[in-house]
C-alpha positions in Angstrom: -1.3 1.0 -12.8 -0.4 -1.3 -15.3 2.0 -4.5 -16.3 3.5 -4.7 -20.0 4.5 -8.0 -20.5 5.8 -8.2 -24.1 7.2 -11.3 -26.2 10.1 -11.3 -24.9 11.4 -14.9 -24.4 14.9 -14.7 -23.6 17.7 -12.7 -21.4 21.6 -12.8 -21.4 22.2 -14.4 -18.1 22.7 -18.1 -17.9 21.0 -18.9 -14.7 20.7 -22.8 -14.2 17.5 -22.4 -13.2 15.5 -20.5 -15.4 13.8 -21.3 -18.8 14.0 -18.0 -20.7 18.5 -18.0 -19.9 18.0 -21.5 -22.7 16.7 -19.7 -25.1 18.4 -16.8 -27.4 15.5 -14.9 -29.7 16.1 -14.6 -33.1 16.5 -11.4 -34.9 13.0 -11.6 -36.3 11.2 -12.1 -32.8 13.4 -9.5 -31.3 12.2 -7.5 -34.4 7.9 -8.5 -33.4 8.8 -7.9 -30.0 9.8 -4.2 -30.5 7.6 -3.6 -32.9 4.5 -4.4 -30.3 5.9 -2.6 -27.2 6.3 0.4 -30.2 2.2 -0.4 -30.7 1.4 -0.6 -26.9 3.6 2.8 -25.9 2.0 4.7 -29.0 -1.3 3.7 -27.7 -1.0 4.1 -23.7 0.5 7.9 -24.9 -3.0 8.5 -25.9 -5.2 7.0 -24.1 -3.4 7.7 -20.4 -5.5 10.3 -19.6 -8.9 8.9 -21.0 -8.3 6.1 -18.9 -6.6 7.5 -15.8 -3.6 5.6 -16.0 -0.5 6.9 -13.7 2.2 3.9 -13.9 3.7 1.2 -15.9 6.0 -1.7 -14.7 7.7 -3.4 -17.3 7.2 -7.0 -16.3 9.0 -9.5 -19.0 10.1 -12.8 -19.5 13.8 -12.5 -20.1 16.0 -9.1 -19.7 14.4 -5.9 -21.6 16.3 -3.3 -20.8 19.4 -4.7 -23.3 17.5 -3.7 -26.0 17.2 0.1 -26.3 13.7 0.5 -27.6 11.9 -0.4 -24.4 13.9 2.7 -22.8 12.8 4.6 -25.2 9.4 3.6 -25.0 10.0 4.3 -21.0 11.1 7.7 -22.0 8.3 9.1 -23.7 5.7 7.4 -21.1 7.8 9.9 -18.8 7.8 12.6 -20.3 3.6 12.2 -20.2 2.0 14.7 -17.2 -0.6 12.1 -16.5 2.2 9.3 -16.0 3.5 9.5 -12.4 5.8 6.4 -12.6 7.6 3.9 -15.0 9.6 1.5 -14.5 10.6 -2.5 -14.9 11.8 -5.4 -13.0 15.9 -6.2 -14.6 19.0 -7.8 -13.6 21.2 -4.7 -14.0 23.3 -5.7 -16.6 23.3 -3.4 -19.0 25.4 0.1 -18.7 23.7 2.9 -16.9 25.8 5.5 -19.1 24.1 3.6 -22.2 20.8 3.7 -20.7 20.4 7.0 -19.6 22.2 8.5 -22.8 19.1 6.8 -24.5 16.7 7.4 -22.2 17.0 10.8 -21.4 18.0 11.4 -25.4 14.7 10.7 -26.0 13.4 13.2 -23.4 12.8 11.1 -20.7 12.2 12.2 -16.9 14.8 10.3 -14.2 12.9 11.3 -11.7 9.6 9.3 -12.7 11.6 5.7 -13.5 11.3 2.9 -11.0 13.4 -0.3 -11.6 13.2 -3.7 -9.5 16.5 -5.0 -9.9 16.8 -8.7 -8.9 20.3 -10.5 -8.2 21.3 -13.0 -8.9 24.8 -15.2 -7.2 25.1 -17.5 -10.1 26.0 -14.4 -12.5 27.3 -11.9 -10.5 29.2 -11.5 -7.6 27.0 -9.4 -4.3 29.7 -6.7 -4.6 29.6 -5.8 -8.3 25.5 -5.9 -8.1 25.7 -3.7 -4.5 28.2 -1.5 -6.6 25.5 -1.4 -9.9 22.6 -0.3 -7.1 24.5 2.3 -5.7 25.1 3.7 -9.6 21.6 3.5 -9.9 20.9 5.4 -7.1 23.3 8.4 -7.4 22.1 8.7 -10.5 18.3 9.6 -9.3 16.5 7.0 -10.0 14.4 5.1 -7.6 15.4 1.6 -7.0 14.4 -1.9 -5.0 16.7 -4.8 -5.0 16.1 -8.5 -4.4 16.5 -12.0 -4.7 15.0 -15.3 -4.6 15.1 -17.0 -1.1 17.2 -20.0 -2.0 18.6 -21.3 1.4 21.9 -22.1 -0.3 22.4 -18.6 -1.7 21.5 -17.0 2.2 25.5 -16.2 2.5 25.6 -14.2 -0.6 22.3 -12.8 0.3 23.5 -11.3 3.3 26.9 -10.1 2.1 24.6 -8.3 -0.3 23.0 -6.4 2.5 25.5 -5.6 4.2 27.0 -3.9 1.0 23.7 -1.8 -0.3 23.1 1.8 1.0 20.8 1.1 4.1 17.9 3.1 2.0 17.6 0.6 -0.3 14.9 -2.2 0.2 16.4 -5.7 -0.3 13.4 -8.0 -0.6 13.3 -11.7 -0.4 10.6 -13.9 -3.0 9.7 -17.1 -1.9 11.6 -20.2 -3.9 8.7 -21.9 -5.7 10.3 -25.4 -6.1 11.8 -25.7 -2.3 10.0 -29.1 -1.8 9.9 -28.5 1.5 9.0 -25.5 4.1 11.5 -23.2 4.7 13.1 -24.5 8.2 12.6 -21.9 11.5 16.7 -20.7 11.0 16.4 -20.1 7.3 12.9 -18.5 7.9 14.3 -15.6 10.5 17.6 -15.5 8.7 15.8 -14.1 6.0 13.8 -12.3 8.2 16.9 -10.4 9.1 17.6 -9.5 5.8 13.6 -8.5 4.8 11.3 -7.4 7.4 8.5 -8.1 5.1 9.2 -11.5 3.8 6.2 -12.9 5.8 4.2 -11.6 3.4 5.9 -14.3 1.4 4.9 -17.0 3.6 1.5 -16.3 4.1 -0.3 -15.0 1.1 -3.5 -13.3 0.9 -6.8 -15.2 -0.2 -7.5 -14.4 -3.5 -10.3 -11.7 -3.6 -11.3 -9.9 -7.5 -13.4 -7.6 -5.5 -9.6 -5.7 -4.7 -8.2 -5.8 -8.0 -10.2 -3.1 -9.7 -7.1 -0.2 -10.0 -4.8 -2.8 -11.9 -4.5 -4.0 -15.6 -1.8 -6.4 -16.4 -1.4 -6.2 -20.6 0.5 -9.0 -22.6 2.3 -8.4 -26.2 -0.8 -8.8 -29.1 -3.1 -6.3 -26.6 -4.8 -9.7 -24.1 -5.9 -7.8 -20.8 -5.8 -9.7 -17.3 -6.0 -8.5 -13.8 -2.4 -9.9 -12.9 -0.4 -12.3 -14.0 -2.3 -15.2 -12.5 -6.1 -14.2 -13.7 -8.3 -15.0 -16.5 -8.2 -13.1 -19.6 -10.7 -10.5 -20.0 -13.4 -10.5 -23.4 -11.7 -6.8 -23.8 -8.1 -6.4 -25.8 -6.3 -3.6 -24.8 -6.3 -2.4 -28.5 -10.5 -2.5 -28.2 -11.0 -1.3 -24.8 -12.1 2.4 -24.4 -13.4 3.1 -21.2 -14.8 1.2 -18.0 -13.5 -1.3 -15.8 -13.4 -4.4 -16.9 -15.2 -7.1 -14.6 -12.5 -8.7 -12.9 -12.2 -12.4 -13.6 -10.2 -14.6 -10.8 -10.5 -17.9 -9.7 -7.3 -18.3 -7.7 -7.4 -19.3 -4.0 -4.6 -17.7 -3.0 -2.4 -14.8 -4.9 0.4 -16.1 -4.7 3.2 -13.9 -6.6 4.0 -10.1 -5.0 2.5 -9.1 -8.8 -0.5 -10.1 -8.2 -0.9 -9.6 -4.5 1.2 -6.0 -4.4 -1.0 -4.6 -7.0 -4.1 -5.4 -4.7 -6.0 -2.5 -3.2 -4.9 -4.1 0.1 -4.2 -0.9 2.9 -1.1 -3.0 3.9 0.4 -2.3 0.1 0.4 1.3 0.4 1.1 1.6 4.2 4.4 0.2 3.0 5.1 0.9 -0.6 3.0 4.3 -1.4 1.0 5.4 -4.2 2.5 2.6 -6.5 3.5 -0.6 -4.8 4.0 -2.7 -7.4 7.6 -1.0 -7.9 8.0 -2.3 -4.7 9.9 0.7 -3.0 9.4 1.5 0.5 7.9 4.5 1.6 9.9 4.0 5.5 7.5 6.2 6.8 8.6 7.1 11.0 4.9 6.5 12.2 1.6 4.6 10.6 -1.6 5.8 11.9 -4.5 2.9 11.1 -8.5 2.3 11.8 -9.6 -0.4 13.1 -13.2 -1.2 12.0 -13.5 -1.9 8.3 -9.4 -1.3 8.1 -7.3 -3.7 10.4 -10.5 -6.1 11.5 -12.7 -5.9 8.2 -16.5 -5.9 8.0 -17.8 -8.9 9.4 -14.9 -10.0 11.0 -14.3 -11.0 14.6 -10.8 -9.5 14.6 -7.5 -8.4 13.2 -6.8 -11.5 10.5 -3.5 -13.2 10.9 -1.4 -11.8 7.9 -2.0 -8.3 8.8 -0.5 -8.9 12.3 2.1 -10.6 11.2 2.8 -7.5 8.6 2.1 -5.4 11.6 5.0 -7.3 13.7 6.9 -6.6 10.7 6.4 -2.8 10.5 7.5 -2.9 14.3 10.6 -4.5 14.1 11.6 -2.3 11.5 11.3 0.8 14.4 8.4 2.6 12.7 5.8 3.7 15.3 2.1 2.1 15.0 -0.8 4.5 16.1 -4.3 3.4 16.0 -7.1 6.1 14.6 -10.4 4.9 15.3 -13.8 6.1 16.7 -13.7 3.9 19.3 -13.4 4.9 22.9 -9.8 3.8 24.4 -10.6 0.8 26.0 -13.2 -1.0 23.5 -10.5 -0.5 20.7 -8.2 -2.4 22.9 -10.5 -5.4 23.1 -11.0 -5.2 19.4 -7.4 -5.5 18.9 -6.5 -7.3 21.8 -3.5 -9.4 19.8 -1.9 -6.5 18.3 -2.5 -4.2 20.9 1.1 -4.6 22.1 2.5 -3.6 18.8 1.0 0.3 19.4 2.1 3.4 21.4 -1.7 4.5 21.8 -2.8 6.5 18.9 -6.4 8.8 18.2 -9.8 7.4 19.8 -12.8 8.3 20.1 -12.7 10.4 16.8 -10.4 12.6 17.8 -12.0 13.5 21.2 -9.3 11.4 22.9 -5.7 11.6 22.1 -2.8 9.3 23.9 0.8 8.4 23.3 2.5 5.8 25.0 6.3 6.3 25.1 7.5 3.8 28.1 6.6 4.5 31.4 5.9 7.7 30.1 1.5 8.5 28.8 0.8 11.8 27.4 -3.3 12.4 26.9 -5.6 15.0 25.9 -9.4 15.1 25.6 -11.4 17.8 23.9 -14.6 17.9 26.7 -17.4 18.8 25.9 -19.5 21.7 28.0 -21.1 19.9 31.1 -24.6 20.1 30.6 -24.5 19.1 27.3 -25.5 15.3 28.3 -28.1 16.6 30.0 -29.5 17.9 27.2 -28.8 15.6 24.8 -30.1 13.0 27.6 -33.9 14.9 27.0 -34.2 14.2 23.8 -37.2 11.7 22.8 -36.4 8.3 20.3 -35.8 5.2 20.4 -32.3 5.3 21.2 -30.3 5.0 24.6 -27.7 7.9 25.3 -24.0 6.9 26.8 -21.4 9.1 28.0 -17.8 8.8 27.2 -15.9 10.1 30.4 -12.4 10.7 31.9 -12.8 11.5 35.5 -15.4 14.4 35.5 -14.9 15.0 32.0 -17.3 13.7 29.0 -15.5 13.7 25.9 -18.2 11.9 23.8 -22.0 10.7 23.5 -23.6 8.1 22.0 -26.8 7.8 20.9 -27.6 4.2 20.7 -30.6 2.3 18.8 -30.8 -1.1 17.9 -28.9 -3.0 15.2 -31.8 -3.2 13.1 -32.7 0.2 13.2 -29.1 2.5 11.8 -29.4 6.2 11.9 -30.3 7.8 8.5 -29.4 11.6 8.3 -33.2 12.5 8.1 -33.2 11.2 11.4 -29.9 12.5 13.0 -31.1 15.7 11.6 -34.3 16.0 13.5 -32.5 15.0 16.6 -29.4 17.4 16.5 -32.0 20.4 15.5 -33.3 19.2 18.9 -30.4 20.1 20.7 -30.0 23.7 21.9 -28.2 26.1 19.1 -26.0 27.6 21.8 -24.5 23.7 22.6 -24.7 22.8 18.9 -21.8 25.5 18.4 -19.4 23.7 19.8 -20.3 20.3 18.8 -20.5 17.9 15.8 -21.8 14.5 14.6 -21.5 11.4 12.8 -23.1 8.6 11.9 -21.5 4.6 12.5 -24.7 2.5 11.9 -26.9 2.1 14.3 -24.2 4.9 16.3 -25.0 8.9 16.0 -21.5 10.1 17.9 -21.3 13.5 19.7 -18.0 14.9 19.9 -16.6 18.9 20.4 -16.4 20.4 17.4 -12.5 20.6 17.1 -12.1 17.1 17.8 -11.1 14.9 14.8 -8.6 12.3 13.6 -6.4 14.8 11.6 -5.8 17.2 14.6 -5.4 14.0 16.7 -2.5 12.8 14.2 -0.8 16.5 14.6 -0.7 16.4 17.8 0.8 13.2 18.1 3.1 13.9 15.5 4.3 17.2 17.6 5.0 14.7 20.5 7.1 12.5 18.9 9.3 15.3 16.9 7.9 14.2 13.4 6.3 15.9 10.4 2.8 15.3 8.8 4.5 14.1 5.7 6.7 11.7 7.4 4.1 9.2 7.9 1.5 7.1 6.5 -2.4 5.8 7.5 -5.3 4.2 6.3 -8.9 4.8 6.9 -12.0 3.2 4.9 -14.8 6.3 5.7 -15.5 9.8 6.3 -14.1 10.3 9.3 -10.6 9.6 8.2 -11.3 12.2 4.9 -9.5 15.1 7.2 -6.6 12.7 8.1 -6.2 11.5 4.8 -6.2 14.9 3.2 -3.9 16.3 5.6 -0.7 14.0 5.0 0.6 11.5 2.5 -2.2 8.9 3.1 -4.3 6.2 2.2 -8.1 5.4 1.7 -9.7 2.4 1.3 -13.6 1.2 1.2 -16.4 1.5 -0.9 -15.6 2.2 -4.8 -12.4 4.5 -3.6 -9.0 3.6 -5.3 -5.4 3.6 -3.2 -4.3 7.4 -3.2 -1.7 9.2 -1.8 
């Protein structure tokens, strides 16, 4: 994904409190300014593929899309088969007939653009801009609105909400400036308005190590994670292949470009494949893992801006399911202060299945033959065996060793060619450290998110999940999903 921010310096509003409404360009600089996005779309046409680039949000300072060469730069980025997206952050202002004549003149694909229109009350009344977004919208295109969080404008805010389709995602940015916190009532009336403003309140800590799938590219070719990073050594214009090293000394990220471009499992949960357009995915369920996903490595629980986002994603009615290896009860402990937001979800790798719909539980195990324990029990190492019951029933073993000492595959080899071929059929493995799990052999996380998806009257592809290992491979390949962990990159 990438960020074009060009020279642009200036816009046509007159907003009081911005910089760039004070200044008009002059001909020339409107005349450098084309003339580089011209360079930067010639290039990116290219190189897309080489580089394995699949989106570009137009990011400027000032109004672009007034001036008709940056949608016809969007156009033929559109019309590429390696670009999946395009798109830029506006105002609205010009005229969609104009637009599109140019746009899709120039053999552009509607389907692909994304646009992040912001309002604002000082320039336009909530009515005309709700009347602009529903244009937008009827005409195909993919669309997010939003506005600043000034306290003062809430009233205007809220008449705006009230007048957008209900699909469209009305967002609320922090006002930088405030001088103060923003007081409880101002806090939940914006609440009201965007489920997800928290994330506005409470940014993440700044961490390059999640930054890796992102380039952020200004007019003469200078290459940056986001907006708020170091420069790289490499121009754009230079660069041919391999990630640059990220370079970020920021505490906090705290702007949705720089923190909604982060390979955080939150950002695609909630936005998709591309989330720096910043368009809901309003999935009906969210299947999640717990260890490495919602508590991560070397953490003693789930931190405290991803259950606030989780609050979030519940009081916007979408259904939380956890997907874990874990057996019921220890994934309770481990979640203990979010365990109130989910309706049960897949444990135990599959083995265990449970949905919790009121007074109402529906469960199913897959049980494993009984004198498989037994057998398993015999085996010689330095490991302790466990069973995983319900009632009678054992739905999984562990084979225990110490922390120092994880299971390599060598070893889990040796041990599973150990157990009789007759019980083997109907059984599989996996390794979690120093954890070799036993479960039946039809018992996974992707049939466990079926079947809860039967229960609740949904299909695969109306929901989302994220998973950082193997065992969520299945699940992820099976509906519109998410991985995270290790050297993967978001995909959907």
């Amino acid at each position: 994904m990438i960020l074009y921010r060009g020279s642009l310096k200036s816009c046509n509003y007159g907003c009081s409190y911005c910089p760039f409404s004070k200044r008009k360009m002059i001909r020339k600089e409107l005349e450098q300014d084309k003339r580089q996005w011209e360079r930067f779309v010639e290039s990116l046409c290219k190189r897309a593929r080489v580089l394995d680039i699949h989106g570009l949000l137009v990011a400027p300072y000032g109004e672009a899309l007034i001036h008709p060469w940056y949608w016809e730069g969007l156009a033929r980025l559109s019309a590429l088969d390696q670009i999946e997206a395009v798109g830029a952050q506006t105002n609205l202002s010009f005229s969609l007939e104009w637009a599109l004549e140019i746009f899709c003149g120039a053999g552009g694909q509607a389907d692909k653009l994304r646009l992040w229109a912001t309002f604002h009350p000082e320039m336009i009344s909530a009515g005309a801009f709700a009347a602009k977004c529903t244009a937008v919208q009827q005409a195909g295109i993919a669309l997010c609105a939003g506005a600043v969080g000034v306290p003062e404008d809430l009233p205007a805010i809220g008449q705006l909400r009230a007048a957008l389709p209900e699909q469209v995602y009305l967002w609320i940015n922090k006002m930088d400036g405030l001088g103060r916190f923003y007081t409880e009532e101002e806090r939940d009336a914006f609440s009201k308005i965007d489920p997800y403003f928290i994330r506005e309140l409470m940014y993440p800590v700044g961490d390059a190590s999640k930054c890796r799938g992102r380039l952020f590219v200004e007019a003469d070719g200078r290459m940056r994670a986001c907006n708020l990073s170091l420069p790289y050594e490499e121009n754009w214009y230079d660069w041919e292949e391999g990630a640059p090293a990220v370079r970020c000394r920021r505490r906090v990220c705290s702007c949705y470009l720089a923190y909604g471009g982060r390979e955080d499992f939150m950002n695609g949960v909630l936005f998709g494949r591309h989330p720096l357009f910043r368009n809901l995915r309003r999935s009906k369920a969210v299947f999640l893992d717990i260890e490495g996903t919602l508590i991560p490595k070397g953490s003693a629980g789930v931190p405290a801006r991803t259950a606030a986002e989780l609050a979030a994603l519940a009081v916007d009615k979408i259904c939380l399911f956890f997907a874990t290896t874990l057996p019921y009860g220890e994934a309770l402990r481990r979640c203990q202060g979010v365990r109130h937001l989910f309706r049960g979800g897949v444990f135990a790798g599959g083995a265990h299945v449970r949905l919790e719909r009121g007074d109402e539980v529906l469960e199913s195990f897959r049980y494993l033959e009984p004198d498989v324990f037994s057998e398993v029990e015999r085996l010689e190492g330095d490991h302790r065996v466990l069973a995983y019951r319900n009632g009678e029933g054992i739905y999984k073993i562990t084979l225990l060793r110490p922390r120092r000492r994880p299971w390599g595959e060598a070893d889990a080899g040796r041990i599973w060619e150990a157990v009789p071929k007759r019980s083997r059929e109907g059984l599989r493995y996996f390794l979690e450290g120093h954890c070799m799990q036993i479960v039946a052999a039809d018992a996974d996380k992707a049939g466990g998110v079926a079947q809860i998806c039967a229960w609740i009257g949904v299909s695969p592809g109306e929901v989302a999940a994220a998973g950082d290992s193997e065992e969520d491979e299945g699940m992820l390949r099976q509906i519109d999903l998410i991985k995270y962990g290790g050297d993967s990159r978001i995909g959907i």
